[in-house]
N, C-alpha and C positions, 0 to 999 in steps of 0.2 A: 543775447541768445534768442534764437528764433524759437516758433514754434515746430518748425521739420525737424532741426536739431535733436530738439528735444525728445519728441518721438522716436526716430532713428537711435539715438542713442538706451532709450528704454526698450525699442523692436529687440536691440543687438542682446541687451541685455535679460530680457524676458525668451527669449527663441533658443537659448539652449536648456532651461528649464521646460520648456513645454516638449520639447525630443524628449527629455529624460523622463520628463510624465508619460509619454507615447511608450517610449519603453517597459517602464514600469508597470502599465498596464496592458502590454502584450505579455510581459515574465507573470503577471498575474494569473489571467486568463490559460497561458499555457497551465500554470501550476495546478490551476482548478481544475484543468480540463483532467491532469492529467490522476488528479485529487478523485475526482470526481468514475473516473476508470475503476480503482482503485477499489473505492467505496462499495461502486454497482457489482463488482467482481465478487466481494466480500459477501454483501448481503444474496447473490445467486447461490453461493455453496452454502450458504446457512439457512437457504429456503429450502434448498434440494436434499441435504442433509437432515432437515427436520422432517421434508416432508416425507421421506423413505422409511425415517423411524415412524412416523404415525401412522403408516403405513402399513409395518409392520408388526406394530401393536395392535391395530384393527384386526389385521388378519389371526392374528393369534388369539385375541379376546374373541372373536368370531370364531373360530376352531373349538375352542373352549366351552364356548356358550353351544355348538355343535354334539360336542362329547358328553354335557350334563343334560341335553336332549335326549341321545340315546340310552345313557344309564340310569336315567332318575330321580328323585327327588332322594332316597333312601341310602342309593350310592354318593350322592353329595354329603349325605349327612354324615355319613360314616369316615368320610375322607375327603375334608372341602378342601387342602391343600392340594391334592391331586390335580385338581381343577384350575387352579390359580394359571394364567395365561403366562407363558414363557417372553416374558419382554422385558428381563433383568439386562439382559447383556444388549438389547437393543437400545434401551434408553442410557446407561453408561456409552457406550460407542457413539451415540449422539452427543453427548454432553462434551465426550475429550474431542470428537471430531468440530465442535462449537467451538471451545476450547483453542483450538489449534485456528480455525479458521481468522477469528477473532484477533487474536496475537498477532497471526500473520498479515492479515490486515493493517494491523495500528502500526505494527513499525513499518510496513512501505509506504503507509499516509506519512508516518513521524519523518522518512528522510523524504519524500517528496517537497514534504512541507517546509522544513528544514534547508535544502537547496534553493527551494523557490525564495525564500525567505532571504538567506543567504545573497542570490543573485539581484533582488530588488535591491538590497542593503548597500550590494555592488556597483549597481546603478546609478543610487541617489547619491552615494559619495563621490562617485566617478571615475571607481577604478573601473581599469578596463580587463581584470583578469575578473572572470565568472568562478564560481566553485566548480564546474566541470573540465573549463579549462586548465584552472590550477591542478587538479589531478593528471591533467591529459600531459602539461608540462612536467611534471614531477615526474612521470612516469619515462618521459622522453629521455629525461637527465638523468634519470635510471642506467636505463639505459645505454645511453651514451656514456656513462661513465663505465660499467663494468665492461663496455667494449673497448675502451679506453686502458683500460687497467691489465685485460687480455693483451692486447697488443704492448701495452709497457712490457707486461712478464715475456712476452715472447720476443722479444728485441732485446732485453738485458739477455735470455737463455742462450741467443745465438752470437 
């Protein structure tokens, strides 16, 4: 055995594991990119939603602080609940709209991540069916089958 041999025969053998690594981390890269959409998406409504309730806590505590301006120390005394800043239902509506954002968040990270995962998995073993794919076929043979099945009933009827 030569030494070209040699090489050539490990080139052949090494060059389809390196495609499958190129792939691998193109499906990666997508997955974060699209991971990463996802994340910033999440974290914008939970700044915008916090920051409209702080918002409107200020103004109301500011209203408040207004009102025991003009009534005074005496009418405080007499009635300090009065006074209390209306921002019971603004920090609940915060909390479930956090709440809500949050959840919604993690399960489109959990199938992102999931797919993505999925399709590397797909890669390294070397099927060539993707999880996207596989749904797109499924759905095809759907289908094609209850059109199938239409056209049987309608052939036996006539």
């Amino acid at each position: 055995m030569n030494v070209e041999t040699i090489v050539s025969d490990v080139k052949g053998a090494v060059e389809p594991y390196v495609a499958k690594g190129q792939d691998v981390v193109t499906l990666s890269f997508e997955t974060l990119k699209q991971a990463n959409s996802i994340v910033i998406d999440g974290v914008q409504g939970l700044v915008k939603t916090n920051l409209d309730a702080g918002k409107g806590l200020y103004s109301a505590a500011q209203s408040s602080y207004e009102k025991i301006k003009l009534d005074g120390i005496k009418a405080v005394a007499a009635k300090p609940v009065a006074y209390l800043p209306e921002g019971k239902t603004l920090v609940i509506s915060a909390y479930k709209d956090t709440v809500t954002i949050v959840t919604k968040t993690g399960e489109e990270l959990y199938g992102v991540v999931k797919k993505g995962f999925g399709d590397v998995s797909a890669k390294l073993t070397g099927s060539t069916t993707l999880s996207g794919e596989v749904k797109k076929a499924k759905a095809t043979v759907r289908k094609t089958a209850k059109k199938a099945t239409g056209a049987a009933k309608k052939a036996t009827a006539q």
